[in-house]
Backbone as CSV, one residue per row, in Angstrom:
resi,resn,N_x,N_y,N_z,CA_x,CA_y,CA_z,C_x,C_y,C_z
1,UNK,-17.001,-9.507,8.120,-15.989,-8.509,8.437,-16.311,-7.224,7.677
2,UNK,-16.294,-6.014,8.322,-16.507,-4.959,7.734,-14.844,-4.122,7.448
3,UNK,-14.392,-4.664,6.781,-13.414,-4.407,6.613,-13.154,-3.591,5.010
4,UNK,-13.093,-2.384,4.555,-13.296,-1.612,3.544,-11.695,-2.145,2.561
5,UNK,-11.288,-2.422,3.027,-10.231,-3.018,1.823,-10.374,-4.718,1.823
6,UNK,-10.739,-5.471,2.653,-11.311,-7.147,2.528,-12.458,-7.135,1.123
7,UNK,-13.071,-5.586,1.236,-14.230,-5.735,0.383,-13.272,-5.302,-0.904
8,UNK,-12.249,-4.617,-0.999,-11.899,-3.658,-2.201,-11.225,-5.239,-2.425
9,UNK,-10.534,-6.052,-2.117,-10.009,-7.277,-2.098,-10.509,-8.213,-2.674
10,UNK,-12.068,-8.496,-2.321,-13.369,-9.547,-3.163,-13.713,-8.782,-4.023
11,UNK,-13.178,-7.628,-4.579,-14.453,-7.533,-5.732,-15.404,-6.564,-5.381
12,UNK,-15.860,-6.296,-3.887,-17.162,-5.545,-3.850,-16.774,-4.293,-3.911
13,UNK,-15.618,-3.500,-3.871,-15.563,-2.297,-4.028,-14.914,-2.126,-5.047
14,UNK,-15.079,-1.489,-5.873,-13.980,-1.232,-7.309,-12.903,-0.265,-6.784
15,UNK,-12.001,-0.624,-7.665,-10.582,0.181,-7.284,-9.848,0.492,-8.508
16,UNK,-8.834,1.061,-8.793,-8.267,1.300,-9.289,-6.519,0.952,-9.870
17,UNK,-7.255,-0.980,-10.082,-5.793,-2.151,-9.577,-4.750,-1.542,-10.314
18,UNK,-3.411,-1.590,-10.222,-2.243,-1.238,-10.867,-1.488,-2.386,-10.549
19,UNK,-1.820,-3.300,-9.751,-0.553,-5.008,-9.526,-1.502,-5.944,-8.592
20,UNK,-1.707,-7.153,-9.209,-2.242,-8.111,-8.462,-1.767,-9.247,-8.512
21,UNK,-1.192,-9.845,-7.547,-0.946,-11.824,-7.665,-1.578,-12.370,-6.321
22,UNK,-1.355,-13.523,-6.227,-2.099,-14.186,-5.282,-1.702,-13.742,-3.658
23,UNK,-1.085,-12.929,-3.661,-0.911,-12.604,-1.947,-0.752,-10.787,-1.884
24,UNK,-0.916,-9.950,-3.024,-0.774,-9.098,-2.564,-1.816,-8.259,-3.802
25,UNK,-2.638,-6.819,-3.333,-3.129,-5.684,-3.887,-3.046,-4.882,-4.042
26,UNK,-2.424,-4.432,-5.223,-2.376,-2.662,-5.387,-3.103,-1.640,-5.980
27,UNK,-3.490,-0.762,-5.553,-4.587,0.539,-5.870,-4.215,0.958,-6.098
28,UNK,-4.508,2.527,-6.917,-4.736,3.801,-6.327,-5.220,4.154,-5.359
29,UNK,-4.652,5.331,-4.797,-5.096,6.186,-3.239,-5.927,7.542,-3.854
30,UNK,-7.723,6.971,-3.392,-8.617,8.018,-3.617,-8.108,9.160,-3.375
31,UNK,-7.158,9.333,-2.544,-6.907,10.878,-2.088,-5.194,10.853,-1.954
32,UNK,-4.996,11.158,-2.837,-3.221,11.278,-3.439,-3.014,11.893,-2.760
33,UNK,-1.695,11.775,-2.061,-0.709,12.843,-1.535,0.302,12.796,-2.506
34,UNK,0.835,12.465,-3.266,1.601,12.261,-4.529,1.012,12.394,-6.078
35,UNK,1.872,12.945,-6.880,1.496,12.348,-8.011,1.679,10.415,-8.209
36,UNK,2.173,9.893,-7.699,2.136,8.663,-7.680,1.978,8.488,-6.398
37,UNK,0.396,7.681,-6.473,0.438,7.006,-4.484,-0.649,5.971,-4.991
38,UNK,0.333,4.496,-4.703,-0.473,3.712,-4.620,-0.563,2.670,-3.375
39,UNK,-1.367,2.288,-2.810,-1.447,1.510,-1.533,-1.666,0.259,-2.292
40,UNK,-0.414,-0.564,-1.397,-0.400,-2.257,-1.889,-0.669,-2.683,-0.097
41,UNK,-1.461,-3.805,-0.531,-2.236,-4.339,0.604,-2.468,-5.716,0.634
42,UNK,-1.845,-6.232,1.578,-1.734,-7.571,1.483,-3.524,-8.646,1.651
43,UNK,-3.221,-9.656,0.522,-4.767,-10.304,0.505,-5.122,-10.845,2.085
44,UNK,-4.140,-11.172,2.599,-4.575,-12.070,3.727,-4.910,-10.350,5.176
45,UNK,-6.175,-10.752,5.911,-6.409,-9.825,6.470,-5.143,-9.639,7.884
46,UNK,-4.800,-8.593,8.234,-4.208,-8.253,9.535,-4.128,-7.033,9.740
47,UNK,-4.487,-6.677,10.442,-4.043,-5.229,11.487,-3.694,-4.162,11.337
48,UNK,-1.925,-4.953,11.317,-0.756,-3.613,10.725,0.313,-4.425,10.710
49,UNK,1.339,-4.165,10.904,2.423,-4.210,10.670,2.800,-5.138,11.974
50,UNK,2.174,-4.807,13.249,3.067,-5.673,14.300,1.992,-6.932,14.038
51,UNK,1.172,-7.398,13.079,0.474,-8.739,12.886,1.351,-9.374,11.901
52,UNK,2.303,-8.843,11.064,3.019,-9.055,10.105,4.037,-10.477,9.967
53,UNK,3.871,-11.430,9.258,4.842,-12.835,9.374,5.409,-11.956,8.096
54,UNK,6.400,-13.285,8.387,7.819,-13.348,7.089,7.454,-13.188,5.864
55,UNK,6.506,-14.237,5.613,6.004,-14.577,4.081,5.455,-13.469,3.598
56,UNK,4.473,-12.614,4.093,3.647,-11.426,3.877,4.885,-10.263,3.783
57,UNK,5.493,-9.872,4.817,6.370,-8.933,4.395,7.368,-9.562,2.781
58,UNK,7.718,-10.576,2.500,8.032,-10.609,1.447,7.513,-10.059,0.113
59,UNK,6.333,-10.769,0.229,5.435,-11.040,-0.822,4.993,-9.175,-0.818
60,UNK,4.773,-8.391,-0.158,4.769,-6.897,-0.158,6.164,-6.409,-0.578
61,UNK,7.443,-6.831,-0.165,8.637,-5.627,-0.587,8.749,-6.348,-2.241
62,UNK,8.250,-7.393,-2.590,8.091,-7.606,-3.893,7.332,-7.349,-5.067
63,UNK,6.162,-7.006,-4.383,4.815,-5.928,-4.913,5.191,-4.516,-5.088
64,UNK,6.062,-3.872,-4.243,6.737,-2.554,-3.954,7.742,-2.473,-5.218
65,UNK,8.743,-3.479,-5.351,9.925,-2.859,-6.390,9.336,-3.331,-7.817
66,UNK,7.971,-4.030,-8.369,7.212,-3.942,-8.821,6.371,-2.979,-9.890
67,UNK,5.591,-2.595,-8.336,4.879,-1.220,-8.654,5.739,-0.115,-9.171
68,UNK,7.108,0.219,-8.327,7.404,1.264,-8.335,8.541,1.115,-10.108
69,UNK,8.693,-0.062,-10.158,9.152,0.160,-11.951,7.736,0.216,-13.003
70,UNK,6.689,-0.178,-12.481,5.238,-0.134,-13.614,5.153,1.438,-13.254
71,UNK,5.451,2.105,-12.402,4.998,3.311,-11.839,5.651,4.224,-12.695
72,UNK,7.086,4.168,-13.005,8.020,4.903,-13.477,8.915,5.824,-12.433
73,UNK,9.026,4.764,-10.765,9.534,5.622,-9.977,10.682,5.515,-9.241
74,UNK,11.084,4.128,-9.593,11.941,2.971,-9.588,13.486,3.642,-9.666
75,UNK,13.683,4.790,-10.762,15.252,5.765,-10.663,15.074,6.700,-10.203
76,UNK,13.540,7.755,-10.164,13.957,8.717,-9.766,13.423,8.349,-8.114
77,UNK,13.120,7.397,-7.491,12.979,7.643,-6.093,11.473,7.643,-5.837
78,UNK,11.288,7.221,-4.312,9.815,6.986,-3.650,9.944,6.808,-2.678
79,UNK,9.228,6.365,-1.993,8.671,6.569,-0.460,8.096,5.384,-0.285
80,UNK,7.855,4.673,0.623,7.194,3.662,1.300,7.073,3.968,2.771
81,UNK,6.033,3.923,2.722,5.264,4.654,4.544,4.010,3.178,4.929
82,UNK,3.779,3.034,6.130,3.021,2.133,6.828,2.586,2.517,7.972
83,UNK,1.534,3.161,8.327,0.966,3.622,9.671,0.561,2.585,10.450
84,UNK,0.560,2.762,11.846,0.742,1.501,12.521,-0.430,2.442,13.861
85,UNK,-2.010,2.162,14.500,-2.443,2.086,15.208,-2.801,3.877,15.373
86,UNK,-3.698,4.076,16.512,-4.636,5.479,16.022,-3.675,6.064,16.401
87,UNK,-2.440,6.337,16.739,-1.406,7.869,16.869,-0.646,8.004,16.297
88,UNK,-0.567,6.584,15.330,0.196,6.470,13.851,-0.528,6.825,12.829
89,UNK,-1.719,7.382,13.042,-2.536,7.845,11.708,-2.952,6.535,11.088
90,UNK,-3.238,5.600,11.461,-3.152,4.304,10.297,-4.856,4.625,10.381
91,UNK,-5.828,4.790,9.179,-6.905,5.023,9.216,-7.306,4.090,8.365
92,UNK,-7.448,2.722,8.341,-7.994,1.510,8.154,-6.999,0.628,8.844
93,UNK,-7.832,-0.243,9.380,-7.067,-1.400,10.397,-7.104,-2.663,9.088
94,UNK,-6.485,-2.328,8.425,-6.372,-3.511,7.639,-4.622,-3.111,6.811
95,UNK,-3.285,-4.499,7.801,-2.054,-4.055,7.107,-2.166,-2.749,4.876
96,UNK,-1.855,-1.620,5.775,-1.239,-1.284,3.536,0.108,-0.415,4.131
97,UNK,0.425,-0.572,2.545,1.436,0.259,2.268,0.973,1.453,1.417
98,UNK,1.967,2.628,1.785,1.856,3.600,0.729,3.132,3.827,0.016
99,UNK,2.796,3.691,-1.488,3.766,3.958,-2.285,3.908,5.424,-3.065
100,UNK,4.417,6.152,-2.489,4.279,7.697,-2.824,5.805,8.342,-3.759
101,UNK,5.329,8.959,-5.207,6.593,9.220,-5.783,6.427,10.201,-6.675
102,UNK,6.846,10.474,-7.869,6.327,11.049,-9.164,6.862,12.094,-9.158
103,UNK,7.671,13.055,-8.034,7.753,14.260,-7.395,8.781,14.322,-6.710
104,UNK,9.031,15.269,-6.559,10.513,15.096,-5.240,9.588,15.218,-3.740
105,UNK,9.908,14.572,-2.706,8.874,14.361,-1.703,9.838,15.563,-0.461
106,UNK,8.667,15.701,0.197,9.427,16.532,1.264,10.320,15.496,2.261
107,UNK,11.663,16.803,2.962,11.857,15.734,3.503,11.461,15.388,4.712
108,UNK,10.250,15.658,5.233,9.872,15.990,6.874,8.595,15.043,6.130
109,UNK,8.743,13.599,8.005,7.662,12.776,7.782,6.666,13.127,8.869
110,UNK,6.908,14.502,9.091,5.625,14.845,9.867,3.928,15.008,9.659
């Protein structure tokens, strides 16, 4: 599988971990749109979001309130975004989240 986060997942790509347990990965985002943006990405491979079971969305909104207290973003507020297929912008086919905060965010998700 050429899958650029399966690899950031094994080991072959280095990243920049901020939360790991057995079902879910969190980075840094090479290219911040935030002062805080980290993409948590579930270990098991899928798609996006409409490949998504129960267990996985758990095991992610639990990685999320997580991150976002290791983050320091937890009172003052964040963002959670998920692009879903090429007119959703999702530019890796492999389910992530973006966890975007640090800042007051705009309010237009255009």
């Amino acid at each position: 599988m050429d899958c650029i986060f399966c690899k950031i997942i094994a080991g072959e790509i280095p990243s920049d971990k901020v939360y790991e347990d057995e079902n879910v990965l969190a980075f840094r985002d090479i290219n911040p749109q935030a002062p805080v943006h980290v993409l948590i990405v579930p270990k098991k491979h899928m798609r996006n979001i409409l490949e998504c079971d129960a267990q996985t969305a758990a095991a992610v909104t639990e990685a999320v309130g997580k991150v976002a207290r290791q983050e320091g973003v937890s009172v003052s507020g964040f963002r959670v975004v998920t692009n879903c297929g090429r007119d959703g912008a999702q530019s890796v086919e492999h389910l992530h989240f973006h966890l975007l905060g640090g800042d007051k965010l705009s309010e237009s998700m255009a």
